[in-house]
C-alpha positions in Angstrom: -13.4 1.3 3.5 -12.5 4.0 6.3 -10.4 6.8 5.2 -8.9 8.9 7.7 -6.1 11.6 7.3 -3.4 12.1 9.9 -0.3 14.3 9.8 0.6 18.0 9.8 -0.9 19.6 6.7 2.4 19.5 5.0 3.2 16.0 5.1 -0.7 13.7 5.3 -1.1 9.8 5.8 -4.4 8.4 4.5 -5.3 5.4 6.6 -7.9 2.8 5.8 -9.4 1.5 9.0 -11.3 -0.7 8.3 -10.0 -3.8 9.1 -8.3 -4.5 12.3 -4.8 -3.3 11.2 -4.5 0.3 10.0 -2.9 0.0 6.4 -1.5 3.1 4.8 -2.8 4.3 1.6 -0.6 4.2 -0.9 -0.8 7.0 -3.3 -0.7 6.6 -7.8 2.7 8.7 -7.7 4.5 6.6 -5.3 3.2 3.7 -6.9 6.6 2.6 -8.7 8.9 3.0 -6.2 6.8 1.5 -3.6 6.2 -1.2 -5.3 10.1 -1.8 -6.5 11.1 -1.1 -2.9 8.7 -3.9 -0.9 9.9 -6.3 -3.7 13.5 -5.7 -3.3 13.4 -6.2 0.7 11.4 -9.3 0.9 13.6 -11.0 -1.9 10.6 -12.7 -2.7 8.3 -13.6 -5.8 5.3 -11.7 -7.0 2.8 -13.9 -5.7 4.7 -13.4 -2.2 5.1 -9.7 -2.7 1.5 -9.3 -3.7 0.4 -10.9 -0.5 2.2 -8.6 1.6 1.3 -5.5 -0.1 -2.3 -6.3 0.2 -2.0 -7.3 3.7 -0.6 -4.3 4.8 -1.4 -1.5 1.9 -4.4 -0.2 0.9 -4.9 0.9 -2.7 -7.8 0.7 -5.3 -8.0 -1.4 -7.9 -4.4 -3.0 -6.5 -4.7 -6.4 -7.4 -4.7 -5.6 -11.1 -1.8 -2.8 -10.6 0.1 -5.9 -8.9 -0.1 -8.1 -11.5 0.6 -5.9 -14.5 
């Protein structure tokens, strides 16, 4: 994992870069709404919604938060 930190002091973005796409990282207070949000969009299942959190998100330990 490759943590950087981008923004203006007020208002930061963590980014893991390690992989080839830059996925955000998604903070333990935003957790609930960010998860009810991406699920609500896609219209999908949790299996589906899972994938494309972890595609695109990084968190730790996130595939047990998903599942719960």
């Amino acid at each position: 994992m490759r943590i950087i930190q981008m923004g203006t002091g007020e208002e930061d973005l963590l980014l893991d870069r390690s992989t080839s796409r830059d996925r955000p990282v998604v903070l333990q207070n935003h957790l609930p709404n960010f998860f009810s949000t991406l699920h609500r969009l896609s219209h999908s299942d949790v299996q589906a919604t899972t994938e494309t959190i972890v595609k695109r998100f990084h968190r730790l330990s996130m595939d047990e938060e998903l599942r719960e």
